[in-house]
C-alpha angles and dihedrals in degrees: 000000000000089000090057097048091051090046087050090050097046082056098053097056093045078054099055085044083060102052093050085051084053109044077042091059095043084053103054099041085058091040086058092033079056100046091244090118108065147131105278126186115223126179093342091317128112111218114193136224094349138120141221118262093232103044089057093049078048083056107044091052101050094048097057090256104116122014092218144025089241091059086035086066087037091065099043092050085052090058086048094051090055095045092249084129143348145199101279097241088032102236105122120062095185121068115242125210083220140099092290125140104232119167134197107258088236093063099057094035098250100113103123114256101211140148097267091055085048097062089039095068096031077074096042093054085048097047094045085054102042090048090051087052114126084203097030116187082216102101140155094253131158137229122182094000104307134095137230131195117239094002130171140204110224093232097061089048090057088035082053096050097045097050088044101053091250090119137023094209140008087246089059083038089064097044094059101044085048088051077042087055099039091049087055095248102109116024123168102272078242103049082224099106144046115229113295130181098235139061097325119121125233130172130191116272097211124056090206089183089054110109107241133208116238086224092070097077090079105058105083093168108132101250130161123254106220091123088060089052092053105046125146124278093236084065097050095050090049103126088223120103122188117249091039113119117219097193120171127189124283117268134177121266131160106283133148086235129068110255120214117240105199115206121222096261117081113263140167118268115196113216130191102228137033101194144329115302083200096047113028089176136126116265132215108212107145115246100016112084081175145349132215125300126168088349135330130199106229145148119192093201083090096175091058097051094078104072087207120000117227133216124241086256101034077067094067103026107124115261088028107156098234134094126227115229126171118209139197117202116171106201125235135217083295104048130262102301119241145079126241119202132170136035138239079052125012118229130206103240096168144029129174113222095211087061148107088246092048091058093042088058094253102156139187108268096028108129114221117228107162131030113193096330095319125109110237091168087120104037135093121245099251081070093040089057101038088051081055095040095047096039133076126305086248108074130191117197121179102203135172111229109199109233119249 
């Protein structure tokens, strides 16, 4: 009994872990919908993708989301506490409600990669797909005479890994619905079971797709989420999943930094940091394989970077001008080092010159048409970086470079 509870504890508190990744991630996405996140030029250095301290408390009061400017601080140091974002050199640990640069760590490629965060997108990734099923497993269904909402028998949770490639074995099945228990994002609909590969019935404990409020994140008292399991449809068909990013270009606003305005042509933008000096650890933030470090050639306009886009078949058509090369970039401590955009196929848009890619010859322009052994010709580049975020260190790709 004692081992449960402290399982059950352990969990809670994963869970509440979870939540603040989440509300994070809805912030930043907002912050960079609203042109708060940009690249901003302080004493002769460009800082990318970052915003100013007191603009952000300006926003979240304005928007509803903190009565006051002092709560307003409260909510972002708890994110900071939590290494959902950080002063941009590092040097200051507290939040302050001044004219100081701070950026979200999954914008400059220093979010911590563990195990826990792991696990917390492996169920993500589950629940975003359970959910998209025509035939989903997810279903109002009873035991012992009540009835829950999106509800699961273990059994057609492991049935459903193993015919989808999620798991070799049911053995491997079970492991990984146990590490999804112990983590707080399954939990039996009863709380009365650990997971068990039969006719019990388990739910998620976490509606990703749900919108959060920010002031929630105070509020560390251990309470259930079965509102979270029994949000609304209109929630779960929003187009929006978490750890996307939705960047637009840069633009001017009234800030007490100088904002960078990128032409369309590539150019060098000199950033400030290249990564934590607290957590030197690879991130997983979507599309970004890598942000900019020392400096990064970029262009977020990201249409007008091909100077003519291909077909899948125009490719491989004979006479194509374009070369095949197939490299090989083993990451380091940061990540690999460039940016894919696009889809049908996937394009190289940024590479940092400081980084493992650089060196292994990866360039803008290039299409990717294998990653590790694997043809990515038809996907979109949100599968094309998690297959490189989720594989080994050591990554092959197999590209076309047009020829100059």
């Amino acid at each position: 009994m004692e081992r449960t509870g402290s399982i059950r504890r352990k969990a809670i508190a994963r869970q509440h872990k979870g939540e603040v990744m989440i509300a994070g991630e809805q912030l930043r996405l907002r912050l960079h919908n609203g042109k708060l996140i940009k690249d901003r030029r302080y004493h002769l250095r460009t800082f990318p993708n970052c915003f100013v301290a007191q603009e952000l408390i300006d926003w979240l009061v304005s928007h509803k989301e903190a009565p006051d400017r002092a709560t307003a601080v409260c909510l972002m140091q708890h994110l900071m506490d939590h290494d959902i974002l950080h002063h941009v050199c590092d040097k200051r640990p507290m939040l302050k409600d001044a004219k100081l640069l701070y950026r979200f760590r999954k914008d400059d490629g220093t979010f911590p990669f563990n195990t826990e965060v792991k696990i917390f997108m492996r169920g993500q990734w589950l629940y975003e797909h359970l959910i998209g099923d025509k035939n989903s497993i997810l279903q109002l269904r009873e035991e012992h005479g009540v009835a829950y909402q999106r509800s699961f028998p273990g059994c057609q949770l492991i049935d459903w890994l193993l015919q989808n490639g999620e798991a070799e074995s049911r053995r491997r099945g079970q492991e990984l619905c146990h590490a999804l228990q112990e983590h707080g994002i399954i939990q039996h609909v009863a709380k009365k079971h650990d997971f068990d590969d039969s006719g019990l019935l388990y739910q998620f404990c976490i509606n990703y797709r749900r919108r959060r409020r920010l002031s929630e994140l105070l509020n560390e008292s251990e309470q259930d989420d079965s509102e979270d399991v029994a949000a609304s449809t209109q929630e779960d068909n929003h187009a929006d999943s978490l750890f996307v990013l939705h960047k637009s270009p840069p633009q001017d606003g009234n800030s007490a930094f100088q904002s960078v305005r990128l032409s369309k042509e590539l150019k060098q933008v000199t950033s400030g940091h290249r990564g934590s000096l607290n957590s030197p650890q690879r991130h997983s933030s979507g599309p970004l394989v890598q942000l900019p470090s020392t400096s990064v050639r970029c262009n977020p306009e990201s249409g007008k970077l091909l100077r003519r886009h291909f077909t899948c078949e125009e490719l491989f058509a004979p006479g194509a001008p374009l070369i095949k090369r197939v490299l090989t970039v083993i990451g380091d401590d940061l990540g690999w080092g460039f940016v894919v955009r696009g889809m049908a196929p996937c394009y190289v848009q940024a590479v940092d010159p400081g980084s493992p890619s650089a060196a292994a010859g990866v360039k803008v322009r290039q299409f990717v048409c294998q990653v590790n052994g694997k043809c990515v010709l038809f996907l979109d580049y949100r599968t094309v970086t998690r297959l490189v975020m989720t594989g080994p260190r050591t990554v092959v790709l197999e590209v076309m470079e047009p020829l100059e």
